[in-house]
C-alpha positions in Angstrom: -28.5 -5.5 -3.3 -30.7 -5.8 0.0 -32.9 -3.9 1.9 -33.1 -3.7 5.9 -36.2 -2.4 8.1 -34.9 1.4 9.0 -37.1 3.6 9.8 -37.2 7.2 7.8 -37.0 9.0 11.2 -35.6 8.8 14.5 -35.0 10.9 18.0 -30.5 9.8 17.4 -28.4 8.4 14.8 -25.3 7.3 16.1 -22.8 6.3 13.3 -20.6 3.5 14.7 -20.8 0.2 16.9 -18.1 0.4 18.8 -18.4 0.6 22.6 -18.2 4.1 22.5 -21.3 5.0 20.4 -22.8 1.7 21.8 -22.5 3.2 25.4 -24.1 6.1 24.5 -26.7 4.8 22.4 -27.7 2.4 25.6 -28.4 5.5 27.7 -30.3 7.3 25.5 -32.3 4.5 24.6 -32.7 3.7 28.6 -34.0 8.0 28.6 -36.7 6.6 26.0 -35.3 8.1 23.2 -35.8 6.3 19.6 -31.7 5.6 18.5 -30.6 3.7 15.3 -27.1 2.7 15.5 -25.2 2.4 11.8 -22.2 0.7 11.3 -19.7 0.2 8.4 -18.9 -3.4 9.4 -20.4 -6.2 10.1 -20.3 -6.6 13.7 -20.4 -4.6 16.8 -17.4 -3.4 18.7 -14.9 -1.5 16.9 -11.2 -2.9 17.9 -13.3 -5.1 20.6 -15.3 -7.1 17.8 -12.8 -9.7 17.4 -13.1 -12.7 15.1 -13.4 -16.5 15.3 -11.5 -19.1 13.5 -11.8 -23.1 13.1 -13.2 -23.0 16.8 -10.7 -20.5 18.4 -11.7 -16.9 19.0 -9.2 -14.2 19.2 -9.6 -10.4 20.3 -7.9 -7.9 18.0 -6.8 -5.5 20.6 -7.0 -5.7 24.4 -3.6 -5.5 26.3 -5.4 -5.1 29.5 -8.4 -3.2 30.7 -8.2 -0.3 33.3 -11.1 1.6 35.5 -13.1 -1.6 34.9 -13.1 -2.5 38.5 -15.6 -1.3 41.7 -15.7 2.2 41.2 -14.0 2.7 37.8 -15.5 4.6 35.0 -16.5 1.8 32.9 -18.6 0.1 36.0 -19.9 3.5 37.3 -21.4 4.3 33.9 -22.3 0.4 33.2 -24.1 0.7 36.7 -26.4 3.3 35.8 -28.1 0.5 32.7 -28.5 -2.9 34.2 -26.1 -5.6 36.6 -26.0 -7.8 34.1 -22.7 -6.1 32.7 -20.0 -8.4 31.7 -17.3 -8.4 34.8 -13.9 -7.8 33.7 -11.2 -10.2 35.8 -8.6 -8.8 38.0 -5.1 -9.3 36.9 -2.2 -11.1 39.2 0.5 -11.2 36.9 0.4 -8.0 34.7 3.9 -7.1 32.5 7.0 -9.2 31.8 10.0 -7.2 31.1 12.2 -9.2 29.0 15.4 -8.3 27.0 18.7 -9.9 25.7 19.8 -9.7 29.9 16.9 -8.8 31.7 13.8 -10.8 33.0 11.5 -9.0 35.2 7.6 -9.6 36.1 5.5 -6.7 37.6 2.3 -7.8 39.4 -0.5 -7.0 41.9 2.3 -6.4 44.2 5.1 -4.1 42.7 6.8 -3.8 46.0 8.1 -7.5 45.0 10.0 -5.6 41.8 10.8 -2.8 43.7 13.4 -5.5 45.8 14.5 -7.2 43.1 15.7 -4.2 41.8 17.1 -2.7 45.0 19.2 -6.0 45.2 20.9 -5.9 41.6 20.9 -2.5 41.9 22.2 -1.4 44.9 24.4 1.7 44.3 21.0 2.8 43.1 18.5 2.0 45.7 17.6 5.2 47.0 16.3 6.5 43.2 14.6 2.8 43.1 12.9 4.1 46.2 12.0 7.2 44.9 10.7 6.0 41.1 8.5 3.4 43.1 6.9 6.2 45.2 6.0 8.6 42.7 4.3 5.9 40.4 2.7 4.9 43.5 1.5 8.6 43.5 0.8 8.9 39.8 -1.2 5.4 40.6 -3.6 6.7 43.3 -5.0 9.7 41.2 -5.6 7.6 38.2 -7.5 5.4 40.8 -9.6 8.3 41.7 -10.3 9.7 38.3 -12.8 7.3 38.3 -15.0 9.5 39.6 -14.3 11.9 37.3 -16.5 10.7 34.5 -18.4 13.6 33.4 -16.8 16.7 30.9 -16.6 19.7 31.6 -19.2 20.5 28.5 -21.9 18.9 30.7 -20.9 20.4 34.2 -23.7 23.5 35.0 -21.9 26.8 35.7 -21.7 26.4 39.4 -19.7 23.4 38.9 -17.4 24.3 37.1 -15.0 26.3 39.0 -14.8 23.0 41.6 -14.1 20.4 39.0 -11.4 23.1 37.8 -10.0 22.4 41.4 -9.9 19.0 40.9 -8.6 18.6 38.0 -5.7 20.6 39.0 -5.2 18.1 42.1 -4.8 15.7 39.5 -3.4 16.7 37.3 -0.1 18.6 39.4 1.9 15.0 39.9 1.8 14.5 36.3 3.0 18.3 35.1 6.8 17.4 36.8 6.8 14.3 34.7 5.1 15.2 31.4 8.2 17.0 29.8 10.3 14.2 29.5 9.4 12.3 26.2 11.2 11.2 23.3 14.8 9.4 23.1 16.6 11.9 24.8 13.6 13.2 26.9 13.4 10.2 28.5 17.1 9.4 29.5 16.6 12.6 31.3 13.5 11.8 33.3 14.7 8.4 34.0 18.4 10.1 34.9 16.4 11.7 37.9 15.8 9.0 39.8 18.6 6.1 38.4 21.9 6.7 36.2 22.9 3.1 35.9 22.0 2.2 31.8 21.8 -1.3 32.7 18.3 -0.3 34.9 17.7 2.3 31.6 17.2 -0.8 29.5 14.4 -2.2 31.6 12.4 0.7 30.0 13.5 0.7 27.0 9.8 -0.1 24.8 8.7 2.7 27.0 8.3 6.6 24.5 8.3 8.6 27.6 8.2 8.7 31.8 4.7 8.7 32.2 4.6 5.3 30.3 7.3 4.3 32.8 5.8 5.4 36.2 2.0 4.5 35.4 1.6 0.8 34.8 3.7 0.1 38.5 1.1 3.1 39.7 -2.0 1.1 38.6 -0.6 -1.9 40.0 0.0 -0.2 43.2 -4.0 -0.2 43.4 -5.2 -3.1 41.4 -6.2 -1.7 38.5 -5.6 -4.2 35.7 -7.9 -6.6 34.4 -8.6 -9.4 31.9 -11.4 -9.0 29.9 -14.5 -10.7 30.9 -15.3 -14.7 29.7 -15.7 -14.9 26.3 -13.3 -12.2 25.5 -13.2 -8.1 25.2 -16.5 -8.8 22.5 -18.4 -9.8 25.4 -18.9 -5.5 26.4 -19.8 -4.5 22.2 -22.5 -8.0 22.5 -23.8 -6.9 26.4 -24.6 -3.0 25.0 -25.8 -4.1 21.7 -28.4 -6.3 23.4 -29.7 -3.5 26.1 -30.4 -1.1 22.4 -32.3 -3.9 21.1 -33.8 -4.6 24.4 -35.1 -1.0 24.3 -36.5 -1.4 20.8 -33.9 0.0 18.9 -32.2 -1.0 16.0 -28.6 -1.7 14.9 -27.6 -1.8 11.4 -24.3 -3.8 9.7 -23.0 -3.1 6.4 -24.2 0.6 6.7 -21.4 3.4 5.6 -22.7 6.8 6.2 -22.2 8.8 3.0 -22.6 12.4 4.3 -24.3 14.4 7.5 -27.6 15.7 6.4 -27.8 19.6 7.1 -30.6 22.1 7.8 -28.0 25.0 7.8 -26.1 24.3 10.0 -27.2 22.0 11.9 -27.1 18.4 11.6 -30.7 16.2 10.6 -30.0 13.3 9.7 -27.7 10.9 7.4 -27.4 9.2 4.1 -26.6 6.4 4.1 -25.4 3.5 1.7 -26.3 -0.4 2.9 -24.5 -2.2 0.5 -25.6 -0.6 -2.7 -28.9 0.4 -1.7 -29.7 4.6 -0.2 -31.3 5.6 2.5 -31.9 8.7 4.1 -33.0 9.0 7.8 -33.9 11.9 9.8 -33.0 12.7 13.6 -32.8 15.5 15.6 -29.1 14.7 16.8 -26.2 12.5 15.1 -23.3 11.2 17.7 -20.3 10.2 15.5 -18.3 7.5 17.3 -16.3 6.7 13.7 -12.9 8.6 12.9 -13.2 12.3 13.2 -11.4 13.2 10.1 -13.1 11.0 8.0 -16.4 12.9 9.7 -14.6 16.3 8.9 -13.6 15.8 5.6 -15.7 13.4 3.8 -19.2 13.4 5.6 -19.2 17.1 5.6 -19.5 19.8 3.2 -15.4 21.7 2.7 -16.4 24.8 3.8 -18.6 24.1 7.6 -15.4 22.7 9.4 -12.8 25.5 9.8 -9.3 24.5 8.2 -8.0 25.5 11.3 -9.7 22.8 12.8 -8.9 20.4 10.3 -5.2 21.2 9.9 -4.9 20.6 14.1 -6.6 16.6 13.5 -4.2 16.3 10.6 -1.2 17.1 13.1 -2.8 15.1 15.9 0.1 12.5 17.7 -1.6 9.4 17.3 -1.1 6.1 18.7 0.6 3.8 16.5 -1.4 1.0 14.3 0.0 -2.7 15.0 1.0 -5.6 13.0 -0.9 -8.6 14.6 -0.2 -12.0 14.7 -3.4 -13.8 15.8 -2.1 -17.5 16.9 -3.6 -21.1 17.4 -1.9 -23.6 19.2 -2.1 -27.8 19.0 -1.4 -26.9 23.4 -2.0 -24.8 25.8 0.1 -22.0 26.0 1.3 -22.5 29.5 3.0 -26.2 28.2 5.5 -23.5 26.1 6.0 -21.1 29.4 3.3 -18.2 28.6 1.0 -17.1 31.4 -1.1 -14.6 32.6 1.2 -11.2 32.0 1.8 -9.7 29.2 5.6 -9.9 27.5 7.5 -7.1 26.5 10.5 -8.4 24.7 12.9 -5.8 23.4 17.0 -5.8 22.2 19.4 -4.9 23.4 21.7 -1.7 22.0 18.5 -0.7 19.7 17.6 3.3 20.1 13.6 3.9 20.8 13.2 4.6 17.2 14.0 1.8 16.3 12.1 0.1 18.8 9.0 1.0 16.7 10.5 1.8 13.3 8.9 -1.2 11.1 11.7 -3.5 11.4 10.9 -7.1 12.7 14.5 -7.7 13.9 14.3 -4.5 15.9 11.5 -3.9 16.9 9.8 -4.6 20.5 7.6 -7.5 20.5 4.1 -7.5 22.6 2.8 -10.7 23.5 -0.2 -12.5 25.1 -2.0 -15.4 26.1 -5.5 -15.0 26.1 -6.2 -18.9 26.2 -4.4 -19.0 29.5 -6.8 -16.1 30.8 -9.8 -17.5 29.6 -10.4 -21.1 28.3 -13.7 -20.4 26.8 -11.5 -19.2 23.8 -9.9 -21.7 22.5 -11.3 -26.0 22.4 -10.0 -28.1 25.2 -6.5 -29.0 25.0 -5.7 -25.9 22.5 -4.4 -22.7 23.1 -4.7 -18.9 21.6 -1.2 -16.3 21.6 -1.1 -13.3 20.7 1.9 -11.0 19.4 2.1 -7.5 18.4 4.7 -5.3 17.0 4.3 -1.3 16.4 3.6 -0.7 13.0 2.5 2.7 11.0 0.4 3.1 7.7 3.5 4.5 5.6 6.2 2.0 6.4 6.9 -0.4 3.8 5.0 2.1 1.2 1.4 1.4 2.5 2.8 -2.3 2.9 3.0 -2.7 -0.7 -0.7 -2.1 -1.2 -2.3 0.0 -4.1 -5.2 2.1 -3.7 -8.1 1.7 -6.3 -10.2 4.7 -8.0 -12.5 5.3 -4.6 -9.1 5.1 -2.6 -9.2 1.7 -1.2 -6.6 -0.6 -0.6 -6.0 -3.0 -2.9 -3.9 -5.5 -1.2 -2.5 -8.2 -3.6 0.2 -11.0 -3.6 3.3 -8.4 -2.2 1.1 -7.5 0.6 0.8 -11.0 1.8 4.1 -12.3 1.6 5.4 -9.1 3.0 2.9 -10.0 5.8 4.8 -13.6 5.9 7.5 -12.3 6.2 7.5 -10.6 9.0 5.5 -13.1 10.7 8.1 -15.7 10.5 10.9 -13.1 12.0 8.9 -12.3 15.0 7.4 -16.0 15.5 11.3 -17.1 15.8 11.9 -14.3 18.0 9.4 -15.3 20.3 10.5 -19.0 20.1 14.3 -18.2 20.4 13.7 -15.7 23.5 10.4 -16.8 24.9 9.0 -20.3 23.6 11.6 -22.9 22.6 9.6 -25.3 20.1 6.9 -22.8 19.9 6.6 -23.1 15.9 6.2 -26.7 15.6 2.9 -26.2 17.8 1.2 -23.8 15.5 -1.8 -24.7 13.8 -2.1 -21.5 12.3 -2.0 -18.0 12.3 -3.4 -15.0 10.8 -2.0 -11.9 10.0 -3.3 -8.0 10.3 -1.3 -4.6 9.2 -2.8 -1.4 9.7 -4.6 -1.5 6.5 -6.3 -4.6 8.1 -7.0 -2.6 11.0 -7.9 0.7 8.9 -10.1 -1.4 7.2 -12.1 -2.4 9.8 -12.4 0.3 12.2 -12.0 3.5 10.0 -9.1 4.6 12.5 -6.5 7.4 10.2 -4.1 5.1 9.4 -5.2 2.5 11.5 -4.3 3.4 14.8 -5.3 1.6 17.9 -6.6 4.2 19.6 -6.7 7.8 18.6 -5.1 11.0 20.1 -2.4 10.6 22.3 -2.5 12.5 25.8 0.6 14.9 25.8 1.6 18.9 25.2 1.1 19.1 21.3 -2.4 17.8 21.5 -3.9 19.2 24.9 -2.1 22.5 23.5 -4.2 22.3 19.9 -7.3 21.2 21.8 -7.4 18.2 19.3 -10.2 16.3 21.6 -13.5 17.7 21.8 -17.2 16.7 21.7 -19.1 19.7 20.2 -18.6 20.1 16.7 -19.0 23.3 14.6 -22.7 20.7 13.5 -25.1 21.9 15.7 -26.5 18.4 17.0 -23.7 16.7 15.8 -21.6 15.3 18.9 -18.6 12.9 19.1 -19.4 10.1 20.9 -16.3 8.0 20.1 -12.3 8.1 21.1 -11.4 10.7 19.8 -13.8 12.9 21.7 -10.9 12.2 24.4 -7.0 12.2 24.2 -6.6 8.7 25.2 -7.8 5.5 24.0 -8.7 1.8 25.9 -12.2 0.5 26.8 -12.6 3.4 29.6 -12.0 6.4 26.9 -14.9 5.2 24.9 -16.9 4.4 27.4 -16.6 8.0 29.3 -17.1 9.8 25.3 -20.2 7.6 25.3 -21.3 8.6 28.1 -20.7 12.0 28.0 -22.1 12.2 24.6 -25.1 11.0 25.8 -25.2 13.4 28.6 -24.8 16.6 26.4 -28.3 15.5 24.5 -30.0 14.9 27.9 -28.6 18.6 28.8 -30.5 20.2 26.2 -33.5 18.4 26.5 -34.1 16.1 29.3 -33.1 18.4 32.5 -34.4 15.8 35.0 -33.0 12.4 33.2 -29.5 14.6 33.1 -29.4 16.0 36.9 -30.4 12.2 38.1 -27.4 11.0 36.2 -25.3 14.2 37.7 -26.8 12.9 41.4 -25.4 9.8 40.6 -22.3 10.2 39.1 -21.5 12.7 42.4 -22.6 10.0 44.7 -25.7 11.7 46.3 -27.7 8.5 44.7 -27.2 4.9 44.5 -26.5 2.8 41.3 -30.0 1.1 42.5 -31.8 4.5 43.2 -30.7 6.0 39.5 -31.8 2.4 37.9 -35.5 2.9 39.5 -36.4 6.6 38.7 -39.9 6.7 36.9 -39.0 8.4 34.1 -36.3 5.9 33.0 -37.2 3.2 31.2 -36.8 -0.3 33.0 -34.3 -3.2 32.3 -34.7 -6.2 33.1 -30.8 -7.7 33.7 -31.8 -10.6 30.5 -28.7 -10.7 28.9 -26.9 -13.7 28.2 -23.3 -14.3 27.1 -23.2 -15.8 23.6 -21.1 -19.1 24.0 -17.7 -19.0 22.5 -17.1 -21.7 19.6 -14.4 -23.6 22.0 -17.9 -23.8 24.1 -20.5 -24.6 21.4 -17.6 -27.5 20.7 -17.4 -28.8 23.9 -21.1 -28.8 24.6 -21.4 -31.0 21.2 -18.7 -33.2 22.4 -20.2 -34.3 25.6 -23.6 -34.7 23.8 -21.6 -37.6 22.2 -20.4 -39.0 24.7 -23.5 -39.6 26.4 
């Protein structure tokens, strides 16, 4: 047992570290309000927290980052704390398309795709044209959503029937394209603009059009990134030190047990710090953890409708991942990787398939993360990693067993099942990718979506939460009010979505419906600002918001702590 310093009381609980609950927590600690932050694990950041081995760090889940560029959400809302942000990287090279017999890059410029296809494609060139112009389309409105940062919980009456207008301006490109999902969904939407199967097969790790059009639409206006030096941990580390900054406290190894109630609405929360009780008051509790877990085990049965309940349970949700975290004796350009990110995918295989579970059909993800930042991995070495869709239930839980509480118990099957599959992809990479690339592994390790259940909370370990599409805008499935009074998602699954801009827009907004009720003149500045009639700069200086100082600095990587230790010696 062990004890840590928390306080019986404070203004907000917020029950998770990840950058969600973290963004929120840094505004309201920036409002000067009192905030403890609990979380289950031990670190901050969710999927961003990452791990380190034997001098390498890898990050668990970053693709690439979106809307963290000039005027994207997760800068506008950064703005309003400090400057000292990290600074995500703009991304040249961005998605490698490659199959049994294709091998296509898109980058910064996706007019330079666009020709190559019109040349080996040129009975189709026209529908080429057209595909190209509505993701450029498609591309420009996501740009713009930016701006669109606050809910429409925290817009004032007046407001509301304009943001309704502008929603619907950006929303009407999408509604043409939104039907088309699915196996045979998709050969219909793609059948629109090209017939030729061959030019099918290019998108063929893609579930529906959208996922087709957007990527070449964000490209269109440079909106991909790499994560910032020292990895995606460097955003969960950058908030967690502006909450301390303020005084505030964050708290590892702390499961919350239940919401604490006064009728019904929410005081506090119990909980358990490994073995040891507490019970701490506030006057409102943000839950950025899984909402069902919230529902149906922090709660009592009977204050969360069923109706509610049965919607999350139906909720799409993005698939989990099986995650092969790699370290390499080279860098991973010497074995052809660079800057993109690889979609490899066979062949004849139907999109079930695709993501059904099995290693030999399956599309592969891979990146490089070494090659995008060398702070993450010692000179000379290199860091890859590769992905493949996985769900909880395939392989019966992965050949786990739950104990009496309902945890996994994962024994000797799980890991060579883990193996397993390891070694199929790994070859795949090497035999369409990487010739040689096994004989420069150091080593590698392994997560399922138990690993990743285990960590984050996630039902069944999905990456992200809620997918956007009809089912779930239709049931409503993403909301921030609960049927807690004072108890306010703060976390993904407060929007249908998922990525580093989702949780930092549910943070924010979180944040905002607290100042609504109680701080009018901290919630109309940040309204000023986020509608452009004050500066960043302006916001930052207002009287009645506490001052930062712009002190934080990155924590070196252990590639850096190595080098540093090297040339010590040397001199």
């Amino acid at each position: 047992m062990s004890n840590i310093n928390i306080k019986d009381s404070y203004d907000i609980v917020v029950i998770g570290a990840g950058v969600g609950g973290l963004t929120a927590a840094s505004m309201l600690s920036k409002a000067g309000y009192s905030v403890v932050v609990v979380e289950m694990a031990s670190q901050a950041g969710g999927y961003l927290a990452g791990f380190h081995r034997n001098k390498f760090r890898f990050d668990t889940a970053i693709h690439w980052l979106n809307q963290c560029n000039p005027g994207g959400i997760v800068n506008t809302v950064f703005e309003t704390i400090g400057t000292d942000y990290p600074h995500a990287i703009p991304q040249k090279r961005i998605k490698r398309y490659r199959g049994d017999h294709h091998d296509y890059l898109l980058t910064n410029n996706p007019d330079e795709l666009k020709a190559q296809l019109q040349t080996e494609f040129p009975h189709e060139k026209a529908g080429i044209e057209r595909f190209f112009k509505d993701a450029k389309v498609l591309g420009e409105r996501m740009y713009k959503w930016g701006s669109n940062v606050r809910s429409s919980e925290t817009l004032k009456w007046y407001e509301k029937a304009g943001n309704g207008m502008k929603m619907l301006r950006f929303v009407l490109p999408f509604i043409q394209h939104v039907r088309f999902s699915g196996e045979e969904g998709l050969k219909k939407g793609l059948n629109r603009y090209f017939k030729d199967e061959k030019l099918h097969q290019f998108f063929s790790t893609e579930p529906d059009l959208l996922s087709c059009l957007i990527p070449i639409g964000w490209a269109y206006f440079g909106d991909f990134q790499n994560p910032p030096v020292g990895g995606g941990q460097a955003f969960p580390e950058w908030l967690s030190h502006v909450v301390k900054y303020y005084g505030n406290d964050i708290f590892f190894h702390s499961k919350v047990n239940k919401i604490l109630l006064d009728g019904d609405k929410a005081v506090g929360v119990e909980i358990d710090h490994r073995g040891t009780i507490y019970q701490v008051k506030s006057r409102y509790v943000l839950a950025s953890c899984d909402v069902e877990t919230l529902y149906e085990k922090m709660l009592p049965e009977a204050i969360v409708p069923t109706k509610l309940k049965d919607k999350l349970r139906n909720a799409v949700l993005y698939n989990s991942s099986l995650t092969i975290s790699v370290a390499l004796d080279c860098p991973p350009e010497q074995l052809g990787f660079g800057e993109e990110m690889i979609h490899i995918s066979r062949q004849g295989v139907s999109r079930k398939d695709l993501s059904g579970g099995d290693p030999e059909k399956s599309e592969i993800i891979i990146l490089a993360p070494s090659y995008r930042d060398k702070t993450m991995a010692p000179e000379g070495n290199g860091t890859i990693t590769i992905f493949m869709p996985a769900r909880m239930e395939q392989f019966n839980n992965w050949k786990a067993e739950r104990d009496s509480e309902g945890n996994y118990v994962r024994g000797e099957e799980y890991n060579q099942l883990k193996d397993e599959i390891a070694n199929v992809l790994i070859r795949r990479v090497e035999e369409q990718v990487a010739p040689g690339l096994r004989s420069h592994i150091l080593f590698y390790d392994v997560a399922t979506p138990i690993t990743h259940y285990r960590y984050t909370g996630n039902k069944n370990g999905t990456m992200m939460g809620a997918r956007p599409g009809k089912e779930n805008m239709q049931a409503k499935v993403a909301h921030y009010r609960t049927p807690v009074k004072h108890l306010i998602l703060s976390g993904h699954w407060a929007e249908l979505g998922g990525g580093v801009p989702i949780a930092v827009k549910a943070g924010f907004n979180a944040a905002l419906l607290v100042l609504k009720d109680e701080k009018p003149d901290v919630f109309n500045a940040f309204a000023d600002y986020i509608n452009k009639k004050i500066t960043a700069e302006e916001f930052r200086s207002l009287p009645f918001l506490k001052q930062y100082d712009n002190s934080w600095e990155r924590k070196l990587t252990p590639a850096e702590l190595l080098a540093i230790r090297r040339n010590d010696k040397s001199l």
